[in-house]
PAZAPA-4460 file (N, C-alpha, C; in steps of 0.05 Angstrom, whole numbers, plus 32768, in hexadecimal, padded with zeros to 4 digits):
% residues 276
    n_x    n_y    n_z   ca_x   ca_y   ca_z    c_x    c_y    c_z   seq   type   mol
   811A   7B4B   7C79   811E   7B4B   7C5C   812E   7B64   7C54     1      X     A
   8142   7B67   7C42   8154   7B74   7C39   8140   7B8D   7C2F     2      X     A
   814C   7BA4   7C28   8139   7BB6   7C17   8143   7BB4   7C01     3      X     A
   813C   7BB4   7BEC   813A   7BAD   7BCB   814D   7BCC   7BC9     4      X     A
   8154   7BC2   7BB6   8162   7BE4   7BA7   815A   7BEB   7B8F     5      X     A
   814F   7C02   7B8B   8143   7C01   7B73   8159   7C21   7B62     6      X     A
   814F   7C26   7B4B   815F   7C43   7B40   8166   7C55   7B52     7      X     A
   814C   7C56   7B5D   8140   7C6F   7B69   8156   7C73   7B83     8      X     A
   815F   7C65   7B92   8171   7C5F   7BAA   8186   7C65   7B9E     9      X     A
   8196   7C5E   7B84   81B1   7C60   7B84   81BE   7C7D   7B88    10      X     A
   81BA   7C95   7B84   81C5   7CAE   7B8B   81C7   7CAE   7BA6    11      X     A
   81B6   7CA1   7BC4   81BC   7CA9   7BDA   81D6   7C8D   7BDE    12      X     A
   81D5   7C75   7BD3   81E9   7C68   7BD1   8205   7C76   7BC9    13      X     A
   8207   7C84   7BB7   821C   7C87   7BB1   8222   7CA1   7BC3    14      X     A
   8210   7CAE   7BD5   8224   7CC2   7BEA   8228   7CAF   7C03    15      X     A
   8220   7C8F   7C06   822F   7C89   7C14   8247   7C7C   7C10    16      X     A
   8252   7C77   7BF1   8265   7C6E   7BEF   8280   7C85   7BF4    17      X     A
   8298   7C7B   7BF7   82B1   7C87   7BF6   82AE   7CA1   7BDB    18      X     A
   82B9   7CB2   7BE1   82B4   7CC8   7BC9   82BB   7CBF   7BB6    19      X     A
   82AE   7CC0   7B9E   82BA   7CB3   7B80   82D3   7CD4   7B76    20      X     A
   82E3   7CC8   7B6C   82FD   7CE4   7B69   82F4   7CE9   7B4B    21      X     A
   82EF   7D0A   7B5A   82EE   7D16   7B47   82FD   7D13   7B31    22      X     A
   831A   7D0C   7B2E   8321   7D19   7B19   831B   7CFE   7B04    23      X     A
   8318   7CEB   7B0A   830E   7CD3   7AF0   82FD   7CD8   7AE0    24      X     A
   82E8   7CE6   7AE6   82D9   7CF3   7ACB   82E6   7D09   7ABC    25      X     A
   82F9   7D11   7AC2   8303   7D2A   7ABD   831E   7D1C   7AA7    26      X     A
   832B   7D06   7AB5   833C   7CED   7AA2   832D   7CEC   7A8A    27      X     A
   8314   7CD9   7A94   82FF   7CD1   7A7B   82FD   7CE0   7A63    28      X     A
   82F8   7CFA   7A69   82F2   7D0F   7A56   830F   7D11   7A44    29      X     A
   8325   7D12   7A54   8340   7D16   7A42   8344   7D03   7A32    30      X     A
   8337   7CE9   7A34   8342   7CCD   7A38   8335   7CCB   7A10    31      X     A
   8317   7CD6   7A0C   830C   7CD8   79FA   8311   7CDD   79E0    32      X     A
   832D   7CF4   79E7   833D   7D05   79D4   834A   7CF4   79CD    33      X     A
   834E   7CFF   79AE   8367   7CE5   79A3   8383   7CF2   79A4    34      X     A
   8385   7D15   79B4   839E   7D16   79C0   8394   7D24   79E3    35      X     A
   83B1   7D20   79EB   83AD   7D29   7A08   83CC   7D2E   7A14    36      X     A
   83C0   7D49   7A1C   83DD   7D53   7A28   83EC   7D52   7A3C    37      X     A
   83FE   7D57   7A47   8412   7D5B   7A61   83F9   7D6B   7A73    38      X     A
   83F9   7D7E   7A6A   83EE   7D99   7A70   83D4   7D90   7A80    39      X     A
   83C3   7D7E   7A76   83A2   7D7C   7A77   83A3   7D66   7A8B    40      X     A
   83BB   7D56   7A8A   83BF   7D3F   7A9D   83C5   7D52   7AB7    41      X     A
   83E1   7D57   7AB8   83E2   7D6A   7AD3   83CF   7D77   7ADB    42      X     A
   83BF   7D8A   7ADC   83A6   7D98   7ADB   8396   7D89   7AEB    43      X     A
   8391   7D72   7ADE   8382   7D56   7AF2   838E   7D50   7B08    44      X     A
   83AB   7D45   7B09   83B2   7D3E   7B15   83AE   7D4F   7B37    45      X     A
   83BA   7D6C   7B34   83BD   7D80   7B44   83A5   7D7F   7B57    46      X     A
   838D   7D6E   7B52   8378   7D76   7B5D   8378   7D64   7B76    47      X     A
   8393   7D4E   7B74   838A   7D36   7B8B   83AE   7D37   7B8B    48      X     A
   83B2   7D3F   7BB1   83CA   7D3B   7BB7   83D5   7D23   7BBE    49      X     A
   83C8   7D05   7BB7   83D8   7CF5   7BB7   83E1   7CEA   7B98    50      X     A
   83D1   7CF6   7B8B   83D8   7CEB   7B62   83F4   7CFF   7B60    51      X     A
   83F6   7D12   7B6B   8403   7D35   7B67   841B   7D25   7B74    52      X     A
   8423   7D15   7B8F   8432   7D09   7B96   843C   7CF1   7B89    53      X     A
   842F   7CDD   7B80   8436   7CC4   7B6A   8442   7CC8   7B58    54      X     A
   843B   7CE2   7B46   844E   7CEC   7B33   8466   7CFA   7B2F    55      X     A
   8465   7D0B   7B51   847E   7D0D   7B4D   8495   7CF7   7B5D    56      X     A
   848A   7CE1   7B6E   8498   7CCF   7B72   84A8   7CBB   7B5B    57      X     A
   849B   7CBA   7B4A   849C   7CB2   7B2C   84AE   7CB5   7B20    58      X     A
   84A5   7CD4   7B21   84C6   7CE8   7B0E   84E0   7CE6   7B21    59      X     A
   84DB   7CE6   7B39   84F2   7CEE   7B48   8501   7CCB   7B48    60      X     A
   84F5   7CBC   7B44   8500   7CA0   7B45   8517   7CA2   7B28    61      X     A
   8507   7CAB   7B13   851A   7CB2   7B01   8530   7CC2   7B01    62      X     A
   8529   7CCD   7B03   8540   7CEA   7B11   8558   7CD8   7B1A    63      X     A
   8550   7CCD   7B2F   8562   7CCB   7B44   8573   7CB1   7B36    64      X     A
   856C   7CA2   7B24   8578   7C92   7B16   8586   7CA0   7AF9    65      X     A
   8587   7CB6   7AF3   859B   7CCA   7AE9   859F   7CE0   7AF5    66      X     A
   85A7   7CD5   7B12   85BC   7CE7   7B2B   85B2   7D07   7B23    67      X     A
   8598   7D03   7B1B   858A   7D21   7B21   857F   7D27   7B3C    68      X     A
   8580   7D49   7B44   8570   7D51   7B5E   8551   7D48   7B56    69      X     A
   8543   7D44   7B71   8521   7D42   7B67   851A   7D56   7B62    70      X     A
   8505   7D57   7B60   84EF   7D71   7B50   84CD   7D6F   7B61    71      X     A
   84CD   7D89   7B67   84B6   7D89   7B74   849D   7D97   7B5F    72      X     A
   84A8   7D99   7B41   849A   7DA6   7B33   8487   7D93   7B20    73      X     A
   8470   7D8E   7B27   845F   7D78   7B22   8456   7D7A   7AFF    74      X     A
   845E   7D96   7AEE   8460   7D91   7AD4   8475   7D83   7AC3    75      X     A
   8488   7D89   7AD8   84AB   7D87   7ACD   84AD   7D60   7ACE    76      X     A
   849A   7D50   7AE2   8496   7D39   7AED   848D   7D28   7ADA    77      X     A
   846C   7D34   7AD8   8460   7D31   7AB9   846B   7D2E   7AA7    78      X     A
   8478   7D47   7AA0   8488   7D3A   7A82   8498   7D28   7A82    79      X     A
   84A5   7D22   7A9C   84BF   7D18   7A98   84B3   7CF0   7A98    80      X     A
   84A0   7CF3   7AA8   8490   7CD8   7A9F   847D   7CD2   7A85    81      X     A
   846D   7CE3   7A7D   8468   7CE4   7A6A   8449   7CDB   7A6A    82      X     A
   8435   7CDC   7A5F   8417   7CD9   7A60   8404   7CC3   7A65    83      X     A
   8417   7CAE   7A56   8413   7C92   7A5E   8412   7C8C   7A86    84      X     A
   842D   7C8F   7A92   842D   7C94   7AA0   841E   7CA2   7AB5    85      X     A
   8416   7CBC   7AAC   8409   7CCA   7AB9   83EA   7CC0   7AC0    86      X     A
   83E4   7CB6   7AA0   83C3   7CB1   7AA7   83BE   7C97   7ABD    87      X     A
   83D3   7C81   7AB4   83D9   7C6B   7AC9   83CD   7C77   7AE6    88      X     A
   83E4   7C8F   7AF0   83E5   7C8C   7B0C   83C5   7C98   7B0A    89      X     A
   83BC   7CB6   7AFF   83A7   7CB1   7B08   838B   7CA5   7B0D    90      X     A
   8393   7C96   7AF7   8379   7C7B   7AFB   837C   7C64   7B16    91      X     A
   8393   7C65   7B0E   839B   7C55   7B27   839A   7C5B   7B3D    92      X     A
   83A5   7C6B   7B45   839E   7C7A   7B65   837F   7C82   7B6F    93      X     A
   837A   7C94   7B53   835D   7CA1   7B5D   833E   7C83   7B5F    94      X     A
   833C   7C75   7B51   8332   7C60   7B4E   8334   7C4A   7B68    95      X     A
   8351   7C49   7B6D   8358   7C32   7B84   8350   7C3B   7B9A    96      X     A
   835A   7C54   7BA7   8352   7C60   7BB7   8335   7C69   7BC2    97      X     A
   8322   7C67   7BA7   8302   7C5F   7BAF   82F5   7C3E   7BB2    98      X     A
   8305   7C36   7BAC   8302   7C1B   7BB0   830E   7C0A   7BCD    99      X     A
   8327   7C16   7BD6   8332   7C0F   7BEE   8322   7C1B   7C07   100      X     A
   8323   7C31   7BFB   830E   7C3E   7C17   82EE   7C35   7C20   101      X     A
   82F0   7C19   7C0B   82C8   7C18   7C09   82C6   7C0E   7C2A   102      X     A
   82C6   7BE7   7C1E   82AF   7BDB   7C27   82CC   7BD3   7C41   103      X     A
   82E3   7BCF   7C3D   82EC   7BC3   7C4E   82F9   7BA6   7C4B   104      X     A
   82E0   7B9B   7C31   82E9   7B84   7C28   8302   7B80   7C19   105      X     A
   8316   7B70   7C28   832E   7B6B   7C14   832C   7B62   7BF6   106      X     A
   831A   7B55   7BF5   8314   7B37   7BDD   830A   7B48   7BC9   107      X     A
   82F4   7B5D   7BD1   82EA   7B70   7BBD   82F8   7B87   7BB2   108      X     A
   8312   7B8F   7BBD   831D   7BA4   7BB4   832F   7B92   7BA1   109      X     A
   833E   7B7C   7BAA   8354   7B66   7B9E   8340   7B66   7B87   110      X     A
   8331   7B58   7B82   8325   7B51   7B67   831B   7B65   7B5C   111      X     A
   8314   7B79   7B68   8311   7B8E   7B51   832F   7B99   7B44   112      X     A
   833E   7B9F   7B4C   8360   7BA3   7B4A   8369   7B8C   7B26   113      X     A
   8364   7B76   7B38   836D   7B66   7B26   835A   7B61   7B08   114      X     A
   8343   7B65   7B0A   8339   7B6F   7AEF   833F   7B82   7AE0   115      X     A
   834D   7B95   7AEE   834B   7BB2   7ADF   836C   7BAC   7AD6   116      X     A
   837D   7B9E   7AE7   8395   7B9B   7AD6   8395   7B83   7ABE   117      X     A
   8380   7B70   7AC4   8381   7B5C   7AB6   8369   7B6D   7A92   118      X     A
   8354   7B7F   7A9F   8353   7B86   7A84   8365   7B9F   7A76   119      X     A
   8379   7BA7   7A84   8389   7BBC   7A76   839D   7BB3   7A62   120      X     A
   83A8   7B97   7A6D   83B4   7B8D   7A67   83AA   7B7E   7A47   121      X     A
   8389   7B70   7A46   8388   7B6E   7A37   8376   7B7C   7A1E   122      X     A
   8377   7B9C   7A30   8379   7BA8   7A1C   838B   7BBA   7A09   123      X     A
   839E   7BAE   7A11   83B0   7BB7   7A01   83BD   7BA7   79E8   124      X     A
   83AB   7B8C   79EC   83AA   7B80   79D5   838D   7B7E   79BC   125      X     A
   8381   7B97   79BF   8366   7B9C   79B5   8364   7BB9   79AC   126      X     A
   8368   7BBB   798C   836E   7BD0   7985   8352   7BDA   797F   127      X     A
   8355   7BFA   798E   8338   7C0B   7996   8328   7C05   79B0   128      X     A
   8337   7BFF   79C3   8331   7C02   79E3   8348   7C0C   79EF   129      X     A
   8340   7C23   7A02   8355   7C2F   7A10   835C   7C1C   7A20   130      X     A
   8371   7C1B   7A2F   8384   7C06   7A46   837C   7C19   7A5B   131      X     A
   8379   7C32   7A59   8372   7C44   7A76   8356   7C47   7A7B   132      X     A
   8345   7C40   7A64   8326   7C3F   7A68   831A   7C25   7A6D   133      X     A
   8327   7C0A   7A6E   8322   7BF3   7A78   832E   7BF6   7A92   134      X     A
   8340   7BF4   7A9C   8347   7BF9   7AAE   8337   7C03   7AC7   135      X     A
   8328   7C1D   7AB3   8317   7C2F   7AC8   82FE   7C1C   7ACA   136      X     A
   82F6   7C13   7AB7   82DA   7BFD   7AB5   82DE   7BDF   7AC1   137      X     A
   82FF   7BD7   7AC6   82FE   7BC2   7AD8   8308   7BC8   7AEF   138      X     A
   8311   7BDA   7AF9   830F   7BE8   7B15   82EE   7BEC   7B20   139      X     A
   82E1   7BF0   7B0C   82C6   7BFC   7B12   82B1   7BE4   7B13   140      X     A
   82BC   7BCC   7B07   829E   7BBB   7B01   8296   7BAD   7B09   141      X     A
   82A0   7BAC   7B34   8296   7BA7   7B3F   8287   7BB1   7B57   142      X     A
   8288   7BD0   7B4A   8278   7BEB   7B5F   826A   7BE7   7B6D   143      X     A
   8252   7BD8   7B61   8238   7BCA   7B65   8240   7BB7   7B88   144      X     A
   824D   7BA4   7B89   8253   7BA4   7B98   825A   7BAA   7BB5   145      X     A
   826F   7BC2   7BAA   826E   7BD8   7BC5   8254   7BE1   7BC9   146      X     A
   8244   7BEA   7BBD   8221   7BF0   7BBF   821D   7BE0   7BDB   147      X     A
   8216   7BCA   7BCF   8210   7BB4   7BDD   8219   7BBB   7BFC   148      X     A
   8239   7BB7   7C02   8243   7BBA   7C1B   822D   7BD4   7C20   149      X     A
   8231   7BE3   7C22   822A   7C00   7C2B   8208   7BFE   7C2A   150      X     A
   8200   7BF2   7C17   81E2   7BF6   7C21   81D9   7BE0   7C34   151      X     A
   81DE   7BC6   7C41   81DC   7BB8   7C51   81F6   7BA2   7C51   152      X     A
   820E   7BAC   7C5B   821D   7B8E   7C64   821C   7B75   7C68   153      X     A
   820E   7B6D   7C82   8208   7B62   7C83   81F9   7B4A   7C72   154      X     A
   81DF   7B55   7C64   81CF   7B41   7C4A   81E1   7B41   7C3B   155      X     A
   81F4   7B4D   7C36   8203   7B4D   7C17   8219   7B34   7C1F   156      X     A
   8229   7B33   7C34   8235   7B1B   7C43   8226   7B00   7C45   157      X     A
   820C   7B00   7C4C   81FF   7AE6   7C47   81F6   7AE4   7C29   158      X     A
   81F3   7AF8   7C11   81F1   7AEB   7BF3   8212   7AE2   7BEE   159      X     A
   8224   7AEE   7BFC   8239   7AE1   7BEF   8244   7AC3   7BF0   160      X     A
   823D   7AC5   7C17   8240   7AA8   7C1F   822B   7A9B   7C19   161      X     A
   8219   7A9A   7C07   820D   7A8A   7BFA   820F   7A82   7BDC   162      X     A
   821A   7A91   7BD5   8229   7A9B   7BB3   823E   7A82   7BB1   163      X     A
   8253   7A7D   7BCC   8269   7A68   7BC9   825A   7A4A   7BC1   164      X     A
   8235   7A49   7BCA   822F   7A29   7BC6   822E   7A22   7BA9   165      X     A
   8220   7A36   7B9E   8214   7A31   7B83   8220   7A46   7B71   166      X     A
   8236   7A57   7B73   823D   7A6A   7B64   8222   7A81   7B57   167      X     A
   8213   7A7E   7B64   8204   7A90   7B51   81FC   7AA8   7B60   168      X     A
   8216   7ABC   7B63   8214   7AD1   7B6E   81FB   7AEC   7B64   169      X     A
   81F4   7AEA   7B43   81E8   7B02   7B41   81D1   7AF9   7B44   170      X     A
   81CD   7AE4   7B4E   81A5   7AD3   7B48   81A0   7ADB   7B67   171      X     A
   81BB   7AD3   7B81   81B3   7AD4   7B9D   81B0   7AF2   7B9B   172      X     A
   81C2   7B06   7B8D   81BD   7B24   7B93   81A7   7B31   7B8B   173      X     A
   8197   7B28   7B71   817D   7B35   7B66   816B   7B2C   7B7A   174      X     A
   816D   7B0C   7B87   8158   7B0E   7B98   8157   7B1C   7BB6   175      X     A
   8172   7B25   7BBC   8172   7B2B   7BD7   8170   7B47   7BD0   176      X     A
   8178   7B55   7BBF   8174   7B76   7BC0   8168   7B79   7BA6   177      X     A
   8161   7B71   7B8E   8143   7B73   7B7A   815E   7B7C   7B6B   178      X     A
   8173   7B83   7B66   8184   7B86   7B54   81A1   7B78   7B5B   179      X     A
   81AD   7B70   7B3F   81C7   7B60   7B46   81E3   7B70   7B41   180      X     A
   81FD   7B75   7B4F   820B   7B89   7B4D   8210   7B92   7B2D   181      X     A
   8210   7B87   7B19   821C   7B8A   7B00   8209   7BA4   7B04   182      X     A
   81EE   7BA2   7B06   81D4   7BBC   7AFE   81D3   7BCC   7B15   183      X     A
   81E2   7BC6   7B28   81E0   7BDD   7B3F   81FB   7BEB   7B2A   184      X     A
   8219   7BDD   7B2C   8233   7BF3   7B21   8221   7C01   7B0B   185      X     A
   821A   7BFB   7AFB   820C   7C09   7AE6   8200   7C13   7AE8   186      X     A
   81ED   7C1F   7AFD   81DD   7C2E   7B09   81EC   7C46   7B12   187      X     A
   8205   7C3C   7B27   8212   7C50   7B2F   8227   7C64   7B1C   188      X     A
   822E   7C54   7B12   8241   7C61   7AF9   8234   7C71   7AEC   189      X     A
   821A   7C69   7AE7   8205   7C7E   7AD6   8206   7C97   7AE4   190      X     A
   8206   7C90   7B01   81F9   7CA7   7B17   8216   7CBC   7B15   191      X     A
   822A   7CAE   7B10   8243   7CBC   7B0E   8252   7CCC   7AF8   192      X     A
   8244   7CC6   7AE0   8238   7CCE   7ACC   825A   7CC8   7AB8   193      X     A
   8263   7CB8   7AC0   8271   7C9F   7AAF   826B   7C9B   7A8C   194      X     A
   8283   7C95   7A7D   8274   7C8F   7A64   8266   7C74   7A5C   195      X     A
   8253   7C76   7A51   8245   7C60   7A49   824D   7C48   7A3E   196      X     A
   8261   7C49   7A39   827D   7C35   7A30   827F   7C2C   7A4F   197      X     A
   828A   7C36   7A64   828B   7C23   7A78   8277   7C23   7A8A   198      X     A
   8257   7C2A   7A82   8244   7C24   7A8C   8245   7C07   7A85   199      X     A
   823F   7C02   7A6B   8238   7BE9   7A65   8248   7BCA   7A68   200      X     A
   825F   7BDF   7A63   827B   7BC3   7A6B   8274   7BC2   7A89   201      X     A
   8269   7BCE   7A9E   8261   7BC8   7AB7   8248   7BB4   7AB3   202      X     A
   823D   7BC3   7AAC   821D   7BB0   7AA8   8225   7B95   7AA6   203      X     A
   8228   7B92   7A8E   822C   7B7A   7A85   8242   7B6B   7A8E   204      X     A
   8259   7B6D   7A9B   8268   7B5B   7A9D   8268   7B3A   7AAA   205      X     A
   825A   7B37   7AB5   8257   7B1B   7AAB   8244   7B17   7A9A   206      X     A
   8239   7B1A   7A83   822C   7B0D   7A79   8235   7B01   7A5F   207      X     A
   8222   7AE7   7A60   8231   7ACA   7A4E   8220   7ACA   7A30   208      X     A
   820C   7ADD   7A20   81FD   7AD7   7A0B   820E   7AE3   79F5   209      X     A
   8226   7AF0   79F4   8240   7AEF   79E0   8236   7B03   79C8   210      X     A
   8223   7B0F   79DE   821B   7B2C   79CA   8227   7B47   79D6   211      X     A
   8234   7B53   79C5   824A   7B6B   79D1   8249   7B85   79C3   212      X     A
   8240   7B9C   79D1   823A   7BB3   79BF   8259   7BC3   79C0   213      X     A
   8270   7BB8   79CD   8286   7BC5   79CF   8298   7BB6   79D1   214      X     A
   82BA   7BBD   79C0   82C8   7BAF   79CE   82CA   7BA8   79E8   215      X     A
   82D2   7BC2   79FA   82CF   7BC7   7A1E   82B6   7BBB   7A22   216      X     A
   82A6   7BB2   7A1F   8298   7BA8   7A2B   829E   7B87   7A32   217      X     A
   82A5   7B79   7A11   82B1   7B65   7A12   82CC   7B5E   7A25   218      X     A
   82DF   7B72   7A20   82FE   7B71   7A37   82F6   7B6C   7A52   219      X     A
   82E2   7B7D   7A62   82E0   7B75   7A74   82CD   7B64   7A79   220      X     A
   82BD   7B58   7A72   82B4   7B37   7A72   82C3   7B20   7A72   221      X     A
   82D7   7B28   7A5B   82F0   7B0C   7A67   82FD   7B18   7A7D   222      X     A
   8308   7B2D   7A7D   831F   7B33   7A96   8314   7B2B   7AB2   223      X     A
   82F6   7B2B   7AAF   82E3   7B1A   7AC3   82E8   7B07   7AC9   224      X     A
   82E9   7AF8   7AB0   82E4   7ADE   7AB6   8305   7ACB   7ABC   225      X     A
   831B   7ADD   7AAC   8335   7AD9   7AAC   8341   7AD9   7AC5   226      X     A
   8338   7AF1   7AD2   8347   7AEF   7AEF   8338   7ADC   7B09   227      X     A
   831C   7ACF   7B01   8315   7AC1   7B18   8322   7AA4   7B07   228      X     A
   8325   7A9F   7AE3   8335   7A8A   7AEF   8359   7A82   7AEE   229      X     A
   8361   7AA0   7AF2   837B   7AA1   7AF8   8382   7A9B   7B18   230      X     A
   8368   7AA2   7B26   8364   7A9D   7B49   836E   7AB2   7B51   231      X     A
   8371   7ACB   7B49   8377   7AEA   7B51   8364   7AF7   7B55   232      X     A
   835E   7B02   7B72   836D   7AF1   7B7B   835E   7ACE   7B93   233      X     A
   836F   7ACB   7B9D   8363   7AAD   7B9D   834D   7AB3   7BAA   234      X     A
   8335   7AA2   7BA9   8314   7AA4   7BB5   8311   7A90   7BB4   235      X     A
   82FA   7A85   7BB9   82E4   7A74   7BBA   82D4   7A7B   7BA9   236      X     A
   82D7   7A93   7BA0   82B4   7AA2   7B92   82C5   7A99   7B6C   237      X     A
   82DC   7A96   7B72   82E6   7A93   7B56   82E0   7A7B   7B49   238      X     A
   82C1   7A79   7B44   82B9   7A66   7B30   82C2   7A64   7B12   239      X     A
   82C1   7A60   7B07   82C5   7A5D   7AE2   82C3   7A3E   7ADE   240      X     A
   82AC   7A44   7ACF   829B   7A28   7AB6   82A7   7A29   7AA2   241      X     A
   82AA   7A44   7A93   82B7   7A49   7A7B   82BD   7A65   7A7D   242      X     A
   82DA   7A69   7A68   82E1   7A7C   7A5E   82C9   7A8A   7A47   243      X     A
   82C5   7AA6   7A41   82AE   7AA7   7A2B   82C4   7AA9   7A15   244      X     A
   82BB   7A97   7A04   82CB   7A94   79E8   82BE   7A9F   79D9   245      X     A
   82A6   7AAC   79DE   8298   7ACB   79CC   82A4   7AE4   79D2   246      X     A
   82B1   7AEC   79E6   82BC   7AF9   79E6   82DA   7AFF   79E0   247      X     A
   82E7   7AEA   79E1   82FD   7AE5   79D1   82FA   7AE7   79B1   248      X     A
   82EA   7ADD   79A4   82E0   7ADC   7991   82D9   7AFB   7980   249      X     A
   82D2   7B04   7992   82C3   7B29   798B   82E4   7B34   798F   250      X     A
   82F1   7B34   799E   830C   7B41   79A0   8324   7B37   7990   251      X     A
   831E   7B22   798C   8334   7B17   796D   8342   7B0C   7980   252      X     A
   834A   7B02   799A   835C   7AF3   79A7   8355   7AD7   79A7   253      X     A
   8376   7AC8   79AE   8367   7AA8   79B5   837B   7AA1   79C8   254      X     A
   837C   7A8D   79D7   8394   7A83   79ED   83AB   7A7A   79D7   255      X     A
   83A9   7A73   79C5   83C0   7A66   79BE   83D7   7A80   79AE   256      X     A
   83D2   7AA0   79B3   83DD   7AB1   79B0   83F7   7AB6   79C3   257      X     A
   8417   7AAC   79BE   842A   7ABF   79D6   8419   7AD9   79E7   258      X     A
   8411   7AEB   79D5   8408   7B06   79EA   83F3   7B01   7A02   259      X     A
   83E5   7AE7   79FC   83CC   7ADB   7A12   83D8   7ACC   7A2C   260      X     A
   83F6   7ABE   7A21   8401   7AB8   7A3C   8419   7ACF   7A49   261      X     A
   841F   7AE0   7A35   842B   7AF6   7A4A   841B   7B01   7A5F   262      X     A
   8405   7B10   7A50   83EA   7B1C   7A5B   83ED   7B06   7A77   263      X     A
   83E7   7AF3   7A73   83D8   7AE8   7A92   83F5   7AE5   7AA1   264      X     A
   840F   7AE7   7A96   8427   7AE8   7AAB   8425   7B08   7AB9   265      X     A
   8424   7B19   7AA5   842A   7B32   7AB3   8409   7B38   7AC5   266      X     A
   83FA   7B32   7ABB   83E4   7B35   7AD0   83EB   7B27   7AEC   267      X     A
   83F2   7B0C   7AF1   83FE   7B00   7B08   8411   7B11   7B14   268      X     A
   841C   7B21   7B06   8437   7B33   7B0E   8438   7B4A   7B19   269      X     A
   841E   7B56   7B07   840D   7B6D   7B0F   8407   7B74   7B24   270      X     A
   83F5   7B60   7B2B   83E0   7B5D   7B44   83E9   7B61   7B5D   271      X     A
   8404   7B48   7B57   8416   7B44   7B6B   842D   7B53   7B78   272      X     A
   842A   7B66   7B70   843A   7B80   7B6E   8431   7B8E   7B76   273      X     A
   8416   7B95   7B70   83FB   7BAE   7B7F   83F3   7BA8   7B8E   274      X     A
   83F3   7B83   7B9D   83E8   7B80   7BB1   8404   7B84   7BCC   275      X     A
   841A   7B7F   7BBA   8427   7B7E   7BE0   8435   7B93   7BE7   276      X     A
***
């Protein structure tokens, strides 16, 4: 029999996971402000030599498309990309890079990927959610998960291949380890001391009773449910009964909006782009 996971376990869990990067809580904090500088971005950046490299690959792409020399000067880079940019790469890098390094599993890094572009994307049609703080919460809201790998492989491989009969992945997980990933990520995120905004958009993301204490919480519930039935990427595990039309509902969107079928082109586009 599996060993149950209870609170109390998650801190030695999370020193066996891949190092969570420092500098995302350090994003988070900037992310809060309703301004944010060149200055406070670089600063972050400097702390991880492959974000310090992304950016200036970035600028120098520009450069070199107005027959400028490159620049090895990673403020001069910054500006010349500009903040948007900047916070991109480091969410992006620092985030992927704990997630690639986990479990090993292709399918689990791919679908976590594709949520976090699929809710950035639609949060940028939801005014009062960051696009860089969903992002971080659909990169993240399947942590729980990696848990899983790392505290027994094995059992976590037979709830899954049993998850494809009946789709009911979090019912096989509570009974094989006494908690289901949505409440392990949210456990860990806590342990990582994350804001409570994307504690709960972890928690909750699948859940169907269309009660929502946050926008983000709502975004990534559909971006959930959007990319298993966009088939991004393709699974077996990609069930969908229904789209939640409560959460569409709480966010003012509907399908019959142009911006709902861009969204799901450039997410296809997205994905497909970061995957090859």
């Amino acid at each position: 029999m599996t060993t149950r996971i209870t609170p109390a376990l998650i801190p030695d869990i999370a020193t066996r996971l891949p190092a969570f990067p420092r500098v995302v809580p350090e994003l988070l904090d900037c992310l809060q402000s309703d301004t944010i500088s060149v200055d406070s971005l670089v600063h972050i950046a400097r702390q991880d030599s492959v974000i310090a490299a992304a950016i200036l690959s970035a600028a120098n792409g520009l450069r070199r498309l107005r027959a400028q020399p490159d620049t090895a000067d990673l403020f001069a880079a910054a500006s010349l990309i500009g903040t948007n940019k900047l916070k991109q790469i480091i969410v992006r890098i620092g985030l992927n890079k704990l997630l690639s390094e986990g479990s090993g599993q292709a399918f689990f890094f791919e679908h976590s990927l594709a949520v976090a572009i699929v809710s950035q994307e639609l949060a940028q049609l939801v005014p009062g959610v960051s696009p860089d703080e969903a992002y971080i919460a659909g990169i993240l809201h399947d942590i729980g998960q990696l848990a899983y790998f790392v505290f027994d492989a094995e059992a976590y491989r037979r709830v899954r291949h049993q998850a494809i009969g009946d789709g009911q992945l979090l019912a096989h997980e509570a009974a094989a380890f006494g908690l289901d990933h949505a409440e392990v990520g949210r456990l860990l995120t806590s342990h990582w001391q994350l804001p409570t905004s994307i504690l709960q958009a972890i928690g909750r993301h699948h859940e169907t009773d269309g009660i929502w204490h946050s926008k983000l919480e709502a975004v990534i519930n559909l971006a959930e449910t959007l990319s298993r039935a966009l088939d991004i990427p393709a699974s077996p595990h990609n069930r969908v009964l229904s789209l939640n039309a409560a959460a569409l509902d709480y966010l003012g969107l509907n399908w019959a909006m142009p911006e709902m079928a861009d969204l799901i082109g450039r997410s296809r586009a997205r994905f497909t782009y970061a995957c090859s």
